[in-house]
C-alpha positions in Angstrom: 13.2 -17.2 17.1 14.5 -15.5 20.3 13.0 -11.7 20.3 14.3 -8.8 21.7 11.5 -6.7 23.4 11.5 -3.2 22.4 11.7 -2.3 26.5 15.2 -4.0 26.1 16.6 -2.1 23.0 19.6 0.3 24.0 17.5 3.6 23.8 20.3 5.1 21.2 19.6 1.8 18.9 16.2 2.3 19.0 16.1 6.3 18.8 18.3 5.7 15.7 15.7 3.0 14.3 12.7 5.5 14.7 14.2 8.2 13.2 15.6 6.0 10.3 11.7 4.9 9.5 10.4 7.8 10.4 12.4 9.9 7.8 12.0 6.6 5.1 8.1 7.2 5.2 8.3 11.2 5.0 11.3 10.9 1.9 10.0 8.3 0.1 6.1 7.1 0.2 6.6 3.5 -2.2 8.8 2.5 0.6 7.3 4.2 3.3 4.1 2.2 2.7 5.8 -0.9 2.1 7.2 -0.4 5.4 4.2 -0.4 6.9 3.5 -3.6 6.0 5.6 -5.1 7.8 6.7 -6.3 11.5 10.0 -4.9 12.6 12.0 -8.0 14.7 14.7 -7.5 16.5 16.8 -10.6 17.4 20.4 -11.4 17.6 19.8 -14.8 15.4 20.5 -12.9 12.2 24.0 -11.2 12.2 22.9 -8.2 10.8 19.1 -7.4 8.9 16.9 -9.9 6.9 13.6 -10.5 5.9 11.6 -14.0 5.7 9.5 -13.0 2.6 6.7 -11.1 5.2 8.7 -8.8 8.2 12.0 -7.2 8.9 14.7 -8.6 11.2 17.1 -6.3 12.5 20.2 -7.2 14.6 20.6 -4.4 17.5 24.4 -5.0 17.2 25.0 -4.7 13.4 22.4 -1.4 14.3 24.9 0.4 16.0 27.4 0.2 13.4 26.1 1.5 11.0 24.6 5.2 10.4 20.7 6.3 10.3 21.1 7.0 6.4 22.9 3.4 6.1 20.0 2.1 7.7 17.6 3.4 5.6 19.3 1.8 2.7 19.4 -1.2 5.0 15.8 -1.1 5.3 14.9 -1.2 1.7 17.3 -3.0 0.4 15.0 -5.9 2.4 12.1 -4.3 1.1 13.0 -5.3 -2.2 13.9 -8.4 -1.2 10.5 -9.0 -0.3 8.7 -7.6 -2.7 10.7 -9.6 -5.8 9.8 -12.9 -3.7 13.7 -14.0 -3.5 12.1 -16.0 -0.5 9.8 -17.3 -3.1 12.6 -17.7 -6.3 14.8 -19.2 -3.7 13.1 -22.4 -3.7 12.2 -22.8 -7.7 15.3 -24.6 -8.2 16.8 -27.3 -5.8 20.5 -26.2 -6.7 18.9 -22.9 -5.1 17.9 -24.6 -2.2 21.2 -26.4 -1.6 23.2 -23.3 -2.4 21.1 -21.0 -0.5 24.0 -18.4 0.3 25.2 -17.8 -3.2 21.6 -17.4 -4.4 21.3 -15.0 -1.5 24.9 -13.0 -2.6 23.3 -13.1 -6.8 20.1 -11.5 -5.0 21.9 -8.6 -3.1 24.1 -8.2 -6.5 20.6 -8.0 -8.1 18.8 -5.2 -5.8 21.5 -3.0 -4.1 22.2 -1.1 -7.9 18.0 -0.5 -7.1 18.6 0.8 -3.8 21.7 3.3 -5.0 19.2 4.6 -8.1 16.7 5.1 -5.5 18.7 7.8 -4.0 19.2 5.8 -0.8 22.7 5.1 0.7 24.1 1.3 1.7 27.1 0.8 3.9 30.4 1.0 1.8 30.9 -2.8 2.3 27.8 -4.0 0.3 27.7 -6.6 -2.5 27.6 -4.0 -5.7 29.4 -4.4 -9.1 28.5 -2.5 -12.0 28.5 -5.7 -14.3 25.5 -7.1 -12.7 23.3 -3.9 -13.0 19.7 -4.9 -14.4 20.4 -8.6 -14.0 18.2 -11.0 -12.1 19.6 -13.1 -9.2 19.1 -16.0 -11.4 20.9 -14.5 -13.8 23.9 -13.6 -11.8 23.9 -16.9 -9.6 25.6 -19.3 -12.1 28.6 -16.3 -12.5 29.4 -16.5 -8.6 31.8 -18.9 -7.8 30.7 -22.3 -6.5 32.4 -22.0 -3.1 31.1 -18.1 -2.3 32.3 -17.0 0.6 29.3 -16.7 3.7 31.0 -13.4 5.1 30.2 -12.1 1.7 26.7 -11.3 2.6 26.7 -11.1 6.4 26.2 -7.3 5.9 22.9 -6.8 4.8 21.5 -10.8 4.8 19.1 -12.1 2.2 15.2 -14.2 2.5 15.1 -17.0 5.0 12.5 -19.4 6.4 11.0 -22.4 4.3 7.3 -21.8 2.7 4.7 -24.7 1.9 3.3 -24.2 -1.8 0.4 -23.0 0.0 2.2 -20.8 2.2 4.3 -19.5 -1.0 0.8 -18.9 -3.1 -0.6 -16.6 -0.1 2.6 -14.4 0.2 3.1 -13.8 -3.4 -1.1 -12.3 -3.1 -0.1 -10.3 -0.3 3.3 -8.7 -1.5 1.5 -8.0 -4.9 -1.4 -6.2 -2.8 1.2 -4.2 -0.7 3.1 -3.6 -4.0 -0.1 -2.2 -5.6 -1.3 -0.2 -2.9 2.1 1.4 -2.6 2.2 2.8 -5.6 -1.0 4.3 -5.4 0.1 5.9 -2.2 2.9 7.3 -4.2 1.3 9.6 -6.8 5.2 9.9 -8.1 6.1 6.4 -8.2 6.7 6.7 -12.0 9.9 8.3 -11.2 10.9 4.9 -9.4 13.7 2.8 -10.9 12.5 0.9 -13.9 13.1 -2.7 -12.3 10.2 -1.3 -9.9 8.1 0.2 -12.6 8.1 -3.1 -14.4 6.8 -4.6 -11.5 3.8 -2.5 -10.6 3.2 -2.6 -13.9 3.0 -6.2 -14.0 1.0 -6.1 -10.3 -1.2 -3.6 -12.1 -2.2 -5.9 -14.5 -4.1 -8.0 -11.7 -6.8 -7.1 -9.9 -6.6 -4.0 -7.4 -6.6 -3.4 -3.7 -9.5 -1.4 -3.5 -9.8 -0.9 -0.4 -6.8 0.5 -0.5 -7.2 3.1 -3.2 -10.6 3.7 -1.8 -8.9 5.2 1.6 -5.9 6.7 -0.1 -8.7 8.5 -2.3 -10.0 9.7 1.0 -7.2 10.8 3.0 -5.7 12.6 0.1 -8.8 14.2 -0.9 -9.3 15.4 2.8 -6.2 15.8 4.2 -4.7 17.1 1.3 -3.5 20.4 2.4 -3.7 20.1 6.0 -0.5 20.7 8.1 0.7 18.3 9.9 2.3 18.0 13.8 4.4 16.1 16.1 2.4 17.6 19.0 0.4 14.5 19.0 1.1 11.0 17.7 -0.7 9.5 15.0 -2.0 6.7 17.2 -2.4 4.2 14.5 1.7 4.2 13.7 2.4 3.8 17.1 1.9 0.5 16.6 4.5 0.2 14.3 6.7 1.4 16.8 6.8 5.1 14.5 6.2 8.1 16.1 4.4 10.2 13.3 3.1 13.9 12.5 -1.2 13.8 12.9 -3.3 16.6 11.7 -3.5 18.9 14.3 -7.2 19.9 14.8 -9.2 19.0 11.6 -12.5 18.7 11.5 -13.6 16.6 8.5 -15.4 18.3 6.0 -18.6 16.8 4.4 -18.3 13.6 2.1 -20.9 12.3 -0.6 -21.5 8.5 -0.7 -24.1 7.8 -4.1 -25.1 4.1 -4.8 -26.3 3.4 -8.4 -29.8 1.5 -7.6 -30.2 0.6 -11.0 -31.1 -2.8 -12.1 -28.5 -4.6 -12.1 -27.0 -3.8 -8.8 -28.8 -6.3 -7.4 -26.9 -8.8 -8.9 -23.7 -8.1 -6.7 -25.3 -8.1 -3.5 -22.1 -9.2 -1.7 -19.7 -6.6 -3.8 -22.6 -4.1 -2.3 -22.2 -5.7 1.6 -18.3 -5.6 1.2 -18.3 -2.3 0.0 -20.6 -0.7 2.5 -18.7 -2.7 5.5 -15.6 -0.4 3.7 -17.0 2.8 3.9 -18.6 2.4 7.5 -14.7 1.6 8.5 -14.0 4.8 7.0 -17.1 7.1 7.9 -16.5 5.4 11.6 -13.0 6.5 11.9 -13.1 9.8 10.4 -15.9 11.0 11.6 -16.9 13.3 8.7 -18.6 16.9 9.8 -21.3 14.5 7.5 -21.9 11.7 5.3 -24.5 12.2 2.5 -26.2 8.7 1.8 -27.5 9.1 -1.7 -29.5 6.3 -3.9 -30.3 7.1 -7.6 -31.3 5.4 -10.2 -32.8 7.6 -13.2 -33.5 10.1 -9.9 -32.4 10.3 -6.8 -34.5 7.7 -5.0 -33.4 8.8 -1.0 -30.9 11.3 0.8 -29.5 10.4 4.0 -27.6 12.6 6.0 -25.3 10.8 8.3 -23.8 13.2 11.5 -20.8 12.0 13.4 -21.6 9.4 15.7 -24.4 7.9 14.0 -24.7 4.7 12.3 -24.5 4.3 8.9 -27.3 1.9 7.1 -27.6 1.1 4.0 -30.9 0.8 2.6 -31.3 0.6 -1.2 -33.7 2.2 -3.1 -34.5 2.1 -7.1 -34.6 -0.5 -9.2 -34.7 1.2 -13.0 -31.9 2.6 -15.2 -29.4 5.1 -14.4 -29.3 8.6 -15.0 -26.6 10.5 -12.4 -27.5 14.3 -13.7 -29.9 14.8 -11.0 -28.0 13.7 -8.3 -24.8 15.2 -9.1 -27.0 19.1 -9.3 -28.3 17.3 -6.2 -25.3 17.8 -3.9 -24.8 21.5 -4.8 -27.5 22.6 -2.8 -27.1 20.6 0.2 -26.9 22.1 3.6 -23.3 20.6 4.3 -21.8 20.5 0.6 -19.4 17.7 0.5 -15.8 17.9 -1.0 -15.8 14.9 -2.5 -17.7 12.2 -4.0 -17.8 8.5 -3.6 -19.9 6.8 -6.4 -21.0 2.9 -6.7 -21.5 1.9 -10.1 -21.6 -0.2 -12.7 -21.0 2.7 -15.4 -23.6 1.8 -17.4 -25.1 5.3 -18.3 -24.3 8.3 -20.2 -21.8 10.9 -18.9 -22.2 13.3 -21.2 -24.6 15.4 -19.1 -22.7 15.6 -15.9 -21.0 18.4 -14.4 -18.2 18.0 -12.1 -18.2 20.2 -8.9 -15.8 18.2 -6.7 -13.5 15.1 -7.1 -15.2 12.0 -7.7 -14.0 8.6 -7.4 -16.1 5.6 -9.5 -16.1 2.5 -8.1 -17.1 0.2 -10.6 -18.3 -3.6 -9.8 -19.1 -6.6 -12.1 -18.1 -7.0 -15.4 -18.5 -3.1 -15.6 -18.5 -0.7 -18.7 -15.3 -0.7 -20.1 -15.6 0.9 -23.7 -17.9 4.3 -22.7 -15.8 5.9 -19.3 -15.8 9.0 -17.8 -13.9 11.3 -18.8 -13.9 13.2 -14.9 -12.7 11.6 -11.7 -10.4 8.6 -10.7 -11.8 5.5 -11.1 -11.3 1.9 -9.3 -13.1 -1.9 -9.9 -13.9 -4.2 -7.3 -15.0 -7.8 -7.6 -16.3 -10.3 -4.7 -14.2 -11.7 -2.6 
């Protein structure tokens, strides 16, 4: 496909495109982090926006015509395209297949009522009737005429590209992962449209991204409160072509990082190595004022204060039960008290006698404790890869 360089853009198309995203992210975080996701192609081989199951394509031309709040709508209107797999759905059916522009009309009758609910605003010309509102594309593809007419969705155009099984199998595991992580970036995504809800619901079901929720608990937790400017870029959305607010002068405050060396940790040895590659990602790139390295079994076993610029390693130390009342009174009187707390475990220990200072965030591994949890604290489960 023939790609338009960004140098090449008309600078009014692509002011209008940065602003569009830029105030998508800011109104609306489900979307905002779905957007992330994703590539953004411009190309004059689509007549005006589409998505091939994985990035955006967006026709300069079709652009202009419309307004920055249209393309918002634009934008997730192929969000959702993406993220109920019509790329996918497209190809369960040869009829589909064959009739690929009427399935593609029954899927923009299916999401555009989605966009409209999710206070976002489509160009007056979409596909939108009333009597298909909560339907399915399969649902309303045999109740389109045979012969639909092609100009009938050259507004805002549906999936494209053919997918191997394989291919097919690996998107589906990465929408659901972008899906899931979305909504945990979005701590109101419960006021979503119920055709979303139903489907992190169902995404929720599988296992979690947590690497994801283990940085959102971070950045949250940190950057919580902070203010934010435009005076200098937040270099990692440049890449997405998105000029964004960065906190302006923060200094990290200290974190606390406490590994369970109880028994049984030892049987996860690469859950522990994928975990602690994680949090050295994190620790490298925020450079916390310090990073409290703490083992404990039925003690703590060793405390290892980590100052910006050093390396984090991970020795273990224990080996018996697990008893977390020392260590939790154990941060309180540290020189750098941390503001939050990070804990690796398999839950496997009583609760009762902890006090909670500062937000804590269980990560759990294994087959972990699922009847006795704690009552304090958000709480995620990892498995190996």
């Amino acid at each position: 496909m023939a790609q338009i360089q960004l140098k090449d853009l008309p600078p009014d198309t692509k002011r209008k495109a940065d602003r569009a995203k830029t105030q998508l992210l800011l109104k609306n975080p489900f979307f905002g982090s779905l957007l992330l996701q994703c590539k953004h192609i411009w190309t004059k081989e689509v007549p005006t926006a589409a998505t091939d199951g994985r990035d955006l394509l967006f026709n300069p031309d079709f652009v202009n015509t419309i307004s920055e709040v249209e393309l918002q709508g634009v934008i997730v209107h192929e969000l959702l395209h993406k993220i109920f797999l019509h790329a996918i759905r497209r190809k369960a059916k040869q009829e589909y297949i064959d009739n690929g522009m009427r399935f593609n009309v029954a899927a923009d009758y299916a999401i555009n009522p989605i966009v409209i609910e999710s206070g976002f605003t489509l160009p007056s010309d979409c596909l939108i009737d009333d009597k298909y509102k909560d339907m399915m594309a399969e649902e309303i593809y045999p109740l389109l005429p045979e012969d639909v007419e092609p100009s009938m969705a050259d507004l805002i155009n549906g999936p494209a590209g053919d997918l191997t099984q394989q291919e097919q199998t690996e998107l589906e595991r990465e929408v659901s992962v972008q899906v899931g992580a979305a909504a945990i970036t979005d701590k109101n995504w419960g006021n979503l449209p119920g055709a979303i809800k139903n489907l992190i619901d169902k995404i929720g079901e599988q296992k979690v991204d947590w690497r994801a929720a283990l940085s959102e608990f971070i950045q949250t937790t940190i950057h919580g409160d902070d203010d934010i400017t435009f005076k200098r870029p937040n270099r990692r959305m440049l890449a997405h072509d998105l000029y964004l607010p960065s906190t302006e002068g923060v200094v990290i405050p200290p974190i606390s990082i406490m590994f369970d060396t109880s028994g049984s940790i030892y049987s996860y040895p690469e859950v522990v190595s994928q975990f602690v590659a994680e949090i050295k990602s994190i620790v490298d790139h925020l450079q916390p004022e310090c990073t409290h390295l703490i083992c404990n079994d039925t003690k703590v076993q060793s405390h290892e204060p980590i100052m910006p610029g050093e390396e984090l390693v991970v020795e273990l130390e224990g080996g018996g039960g697990t008893d977390f009342k020392e260590a939790f009174e154990f941060i309180q009187d540290l020189e750098y008290t941390p503001v939050m707390n990070i804990v690796f475990t398999d839950l496997y220990f009583d609760f009762s006698n902890l006090v909670p200072t500062i937000p804590t965030l269980w990560v759990t591994y294994g087959d972990g404790n699922n009847e006795d949890l704690p009552d304090f604290g958000q709480l995620i489960h990892i498995e190996g890869d």
